[in-house]
C-alpha positions in Angstrom: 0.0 0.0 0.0 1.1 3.2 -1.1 0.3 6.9 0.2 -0.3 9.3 -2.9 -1.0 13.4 -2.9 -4.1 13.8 -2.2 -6.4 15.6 -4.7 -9.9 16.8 -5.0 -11.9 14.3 -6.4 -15.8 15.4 -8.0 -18.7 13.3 -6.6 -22.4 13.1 -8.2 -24.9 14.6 -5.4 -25.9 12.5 -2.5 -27.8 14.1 0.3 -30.0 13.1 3.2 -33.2 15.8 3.4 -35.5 15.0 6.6 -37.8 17.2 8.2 -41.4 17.2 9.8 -44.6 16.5 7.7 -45.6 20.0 5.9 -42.7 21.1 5.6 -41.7 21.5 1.8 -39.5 18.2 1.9 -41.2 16.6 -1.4 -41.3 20.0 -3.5 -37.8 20.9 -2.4 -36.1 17.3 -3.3 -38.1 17.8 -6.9 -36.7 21.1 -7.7 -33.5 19.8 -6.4 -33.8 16.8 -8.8 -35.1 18.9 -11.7 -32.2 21.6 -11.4 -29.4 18.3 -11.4 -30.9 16.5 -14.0 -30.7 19.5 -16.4 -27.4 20.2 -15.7 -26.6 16.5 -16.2 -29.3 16.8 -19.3 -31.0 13.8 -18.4 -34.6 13.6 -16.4 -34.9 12.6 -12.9 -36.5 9.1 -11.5 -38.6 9.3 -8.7 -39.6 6.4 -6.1 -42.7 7.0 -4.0 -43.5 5.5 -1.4 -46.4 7.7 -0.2 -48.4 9.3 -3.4 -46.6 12.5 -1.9 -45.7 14.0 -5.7 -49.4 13.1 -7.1 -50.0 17.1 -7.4 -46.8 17.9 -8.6 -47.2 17.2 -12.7 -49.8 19.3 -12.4 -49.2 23.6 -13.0 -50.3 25.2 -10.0 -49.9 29.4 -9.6 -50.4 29.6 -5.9 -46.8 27.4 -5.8 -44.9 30.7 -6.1 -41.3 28.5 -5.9 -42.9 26.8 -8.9 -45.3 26.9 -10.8 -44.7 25.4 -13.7 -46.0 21.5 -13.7 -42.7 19.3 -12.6 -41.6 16.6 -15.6 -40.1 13.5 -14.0 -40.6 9.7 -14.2 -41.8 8.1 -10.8 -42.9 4.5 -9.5 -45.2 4.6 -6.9 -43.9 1.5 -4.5 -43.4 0.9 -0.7 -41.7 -2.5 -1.2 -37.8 -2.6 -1.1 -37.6 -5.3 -3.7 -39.3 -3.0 -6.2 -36.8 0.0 -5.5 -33.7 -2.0 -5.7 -34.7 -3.4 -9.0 -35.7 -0.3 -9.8 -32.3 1.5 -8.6 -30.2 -1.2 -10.6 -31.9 -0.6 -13.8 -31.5 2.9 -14.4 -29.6 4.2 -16.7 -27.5 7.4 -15.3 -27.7 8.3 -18.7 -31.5 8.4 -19.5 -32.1 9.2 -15.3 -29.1 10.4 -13.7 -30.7 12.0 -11.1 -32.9 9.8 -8.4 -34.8 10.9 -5.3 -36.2 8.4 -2.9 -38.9 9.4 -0.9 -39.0 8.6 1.7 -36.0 6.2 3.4 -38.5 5.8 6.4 -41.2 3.8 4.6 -38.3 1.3 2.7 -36.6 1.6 6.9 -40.3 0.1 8.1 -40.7 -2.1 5.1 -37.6 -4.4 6.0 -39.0 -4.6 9.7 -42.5 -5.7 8.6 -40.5 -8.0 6.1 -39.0 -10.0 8.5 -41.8 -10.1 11.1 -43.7 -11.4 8.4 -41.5 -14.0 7.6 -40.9 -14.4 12.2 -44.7 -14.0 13.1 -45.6 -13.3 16.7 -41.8 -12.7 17.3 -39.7 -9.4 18.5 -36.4 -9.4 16.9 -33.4 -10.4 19.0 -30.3 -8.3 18.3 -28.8 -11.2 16.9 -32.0 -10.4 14.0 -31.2 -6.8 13.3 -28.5 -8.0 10.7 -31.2 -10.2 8.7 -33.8 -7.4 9.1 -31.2 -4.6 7.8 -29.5 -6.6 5.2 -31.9 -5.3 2.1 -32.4 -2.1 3.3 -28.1 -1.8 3.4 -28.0 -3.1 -0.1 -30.2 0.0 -1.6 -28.3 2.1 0.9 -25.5 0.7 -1.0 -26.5 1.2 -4.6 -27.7 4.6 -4.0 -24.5 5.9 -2.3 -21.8 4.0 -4.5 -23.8 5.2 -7.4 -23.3 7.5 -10.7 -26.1 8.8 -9.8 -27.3 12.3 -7.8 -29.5 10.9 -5.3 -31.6 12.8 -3.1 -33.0 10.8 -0.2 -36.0 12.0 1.9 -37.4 11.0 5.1 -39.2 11.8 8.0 -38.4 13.4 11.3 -38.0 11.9 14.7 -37.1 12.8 17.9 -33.6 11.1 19.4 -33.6 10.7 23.4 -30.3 9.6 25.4 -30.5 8.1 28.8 -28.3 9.3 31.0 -28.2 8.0 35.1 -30.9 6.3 34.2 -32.9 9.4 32.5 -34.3 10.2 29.3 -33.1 13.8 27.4 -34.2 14.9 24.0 -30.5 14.7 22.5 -31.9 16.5 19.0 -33.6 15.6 15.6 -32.7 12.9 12.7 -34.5 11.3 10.4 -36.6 8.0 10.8 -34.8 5.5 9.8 -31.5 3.6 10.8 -29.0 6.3 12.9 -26.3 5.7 10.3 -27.9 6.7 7.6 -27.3 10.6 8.0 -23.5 10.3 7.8 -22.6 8.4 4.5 -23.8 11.2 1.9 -22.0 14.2 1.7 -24.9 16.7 2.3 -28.1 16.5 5.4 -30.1 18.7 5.1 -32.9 20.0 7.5 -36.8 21.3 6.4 -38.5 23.3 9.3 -40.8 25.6 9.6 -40.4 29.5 10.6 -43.4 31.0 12.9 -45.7 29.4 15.3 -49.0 27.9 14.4 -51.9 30.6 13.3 -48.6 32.8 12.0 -47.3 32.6 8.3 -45.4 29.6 7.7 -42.4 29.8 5.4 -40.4 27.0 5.1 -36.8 27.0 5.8 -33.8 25.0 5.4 -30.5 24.3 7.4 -27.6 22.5 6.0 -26.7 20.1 9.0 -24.0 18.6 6.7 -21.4 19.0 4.2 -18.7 18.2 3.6 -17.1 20.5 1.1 -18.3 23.3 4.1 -19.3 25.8 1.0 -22.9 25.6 3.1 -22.4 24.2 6.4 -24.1 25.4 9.1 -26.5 27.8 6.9 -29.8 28.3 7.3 -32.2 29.2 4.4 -35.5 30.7 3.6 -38.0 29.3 0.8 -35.1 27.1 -0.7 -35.0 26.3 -4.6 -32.2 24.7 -6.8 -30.4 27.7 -6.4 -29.7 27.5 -3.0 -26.7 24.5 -3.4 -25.7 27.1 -6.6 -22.1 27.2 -4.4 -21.5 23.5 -4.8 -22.2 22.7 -8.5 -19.0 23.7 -9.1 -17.3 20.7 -7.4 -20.2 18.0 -8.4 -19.1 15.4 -10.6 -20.7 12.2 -12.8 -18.4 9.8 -11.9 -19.2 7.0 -8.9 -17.2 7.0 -5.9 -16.7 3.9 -3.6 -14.5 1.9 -1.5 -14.4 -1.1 -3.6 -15.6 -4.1 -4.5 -17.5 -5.1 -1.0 -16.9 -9.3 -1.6 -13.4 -8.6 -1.7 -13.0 -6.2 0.8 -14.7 -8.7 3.2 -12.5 -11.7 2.0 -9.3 -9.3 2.8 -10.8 -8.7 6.0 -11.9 -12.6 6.7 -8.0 -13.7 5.7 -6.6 -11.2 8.7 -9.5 -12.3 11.0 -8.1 -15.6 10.3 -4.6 -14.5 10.6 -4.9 -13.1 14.1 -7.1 -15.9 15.1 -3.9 -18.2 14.3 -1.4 -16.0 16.3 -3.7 -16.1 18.9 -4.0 -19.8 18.9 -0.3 -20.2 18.7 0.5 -17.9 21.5 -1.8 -19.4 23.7 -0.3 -22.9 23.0 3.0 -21.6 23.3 1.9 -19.6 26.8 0.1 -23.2 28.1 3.5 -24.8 27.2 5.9 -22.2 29.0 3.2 -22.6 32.3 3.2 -25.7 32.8 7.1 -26.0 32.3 7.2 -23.6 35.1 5.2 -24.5 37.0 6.2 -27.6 37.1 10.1 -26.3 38.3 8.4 -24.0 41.1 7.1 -27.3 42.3 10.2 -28.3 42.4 12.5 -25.8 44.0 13.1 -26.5 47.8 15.0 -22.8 49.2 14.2 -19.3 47.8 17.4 -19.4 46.0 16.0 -21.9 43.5 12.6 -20.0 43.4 14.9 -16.8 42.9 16.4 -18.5 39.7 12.6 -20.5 38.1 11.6 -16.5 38.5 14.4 -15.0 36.5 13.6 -17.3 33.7 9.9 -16.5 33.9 11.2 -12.8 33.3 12.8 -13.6 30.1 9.7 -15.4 28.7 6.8 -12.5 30.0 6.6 -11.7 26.7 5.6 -15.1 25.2 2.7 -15.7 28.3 -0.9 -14.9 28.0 -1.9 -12.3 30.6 -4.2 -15.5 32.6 -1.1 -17.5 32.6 1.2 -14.5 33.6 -1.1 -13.9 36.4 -1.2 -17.5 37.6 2.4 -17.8 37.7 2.8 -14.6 39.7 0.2 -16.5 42.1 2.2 -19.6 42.4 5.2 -17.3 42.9 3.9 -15.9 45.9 2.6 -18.8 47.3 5.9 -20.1 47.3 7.4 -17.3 48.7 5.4 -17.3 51.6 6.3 -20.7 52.2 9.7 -20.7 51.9 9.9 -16.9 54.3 7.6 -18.8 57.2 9.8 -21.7 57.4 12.7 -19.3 58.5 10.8 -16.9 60.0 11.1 -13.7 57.9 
């Protein structure tokens, strides 16, 4: 393995967009998708999982951020199996642009999956890996990707416990907690006002990592808002690799430490019992003193249990041999 410069490398769009229901998340990830997929002169796919874009084909002059009818392709689908197909066949040429909304109903879909196929029964924790497997391998396809993806969810509440007490620990969407931190860009739908007052919404850029927009918060946001970051965008997919191979790698030096392991315990059982078998022996503290200087020189070869049971017998010993003379 070699170290190399490093460089700036251009990404297609992948962003996490949550918020609570009302709040602009579905027209905002469709002018998102629109404004990429004409720069990228392609259309935009769209996967639906809650008829939540059935009114945007149609023009509408009371949407003053736009009014014009939105022109995308969509398939209207809760079940994961459909989206992944889905996901896998598009062409990033015809639809390089995709926005999934929303994550939370695919996130439900692989619970009621498996309590389908386990009725009557509450996963174990030795389940969650079963339960989450499809659900990773969209994650997967979406983030590793040529495509701009634009995933949408809702908004829950996230509590920590601490002595034993519940706190409201901040916002995230609803779905798995990992979700937020693989794409490049989270971003936030509130709000402004209270209820009975004009409601505008309003976004804030929890995430990003090219920090052109971190930390920002906007009013009625449009395509133009990420205008500072279509400048470092890309087409090409970024990824870590081949994930079959990665995990063989990773099994061989699982293996490989397994087999030191093994080795130095067999080794440490040898050097213990050899020792132990000379402090059994010895009949003055002299002889102790010298079965102890050659446990020093083999410390490093000992497993802490045996290292610990030698110092045992050690003592045991010594305090034998000091009452007989009265020390």
């Amino acid at each position: 393995m070699v170290l190399s410069k490093a460089s700036a490398q251009a990404a297609p769009f992948k962003c996490v967009l949550y918020g609570e229901s009302g709040t602009g998340k579905t027209t905002f990830a469709a002018m998102l998708a629109e404004g990429l997929a004409k720069r990228r002169k392609g259309r935009y796919a769209y996967i639906d999982t809650e008829f939540g874009t059935k009114y945007l084909p149609l023009p509408a002059a009371a949407r003053l951020c736009h009014p014009e009818a939105f022109d995308f392709d969509r398939e209207i689908t809760k079940s994961l199996a459909v989206a992944t197909g889905l996901v896998r066949s598009l062409d990033p040429k015809t639809h390089p642009v995709l926005v999934l909304d929303s994550l939370t109903d695919m996130w439900v879909g692989a619970r009621e999956a498996w309590e389908s196929a386990n009725p009557g029964k509450d996963p174990a924790l030795r389940d969650w890996a079963q339960i989450k497997r499809p659900y990773n391998q969209l994650l997967k396809l979406l983030w590793d990707g040529p495509h701009d993806v634009i995933v949408v969810g809702r908004q829950k509440t996230i509590f920590e416990e601490t002595d034993g007490k519940l706190s409201n620990a901040g916002v995230g969407i609803r779905a798995d907690s990992e979700v937020q931190y693989t794409p490049d860009f989270c971003f936030q739908m509130f709000n402004s006002g209270k209820r009975g007052d004009e409601s505008i919404p309003m976004l804030f850029v929890e995430k990003d990592r090219s920090s052109l927009l971190h930390g920002k918060v906007f009013a009625k946001p449009t395509f133009k808002t990420i205008e500072p970051i279509l400048a470092i965008l890309g087409t090409e997919a970024l990824n870590m690799g081949d994930d079959d191979e990665r995990k063989m790698d990773d099994a061989m030096l699982m293996q490989e430490q397994e087999s030191k392991t093994r080795d130095k315990e067999e080794k440490s059982a040898g050097i213990f019992s050899d020792l132990q078998a000379k402090i059994a022996a010895t009949t003055d503290i002299t002889g102790l003193g010298e079965v102890a200087n050659e446990g020093k020189k083999l410390k490093r070869s000992l497993t802490a249990e045996h290292s610990t049971a030698l110092n045992l017998l050690f003592k045991s010993k010594t305090d034998q041999y000091t009452s007989k003379v009265g020390v």
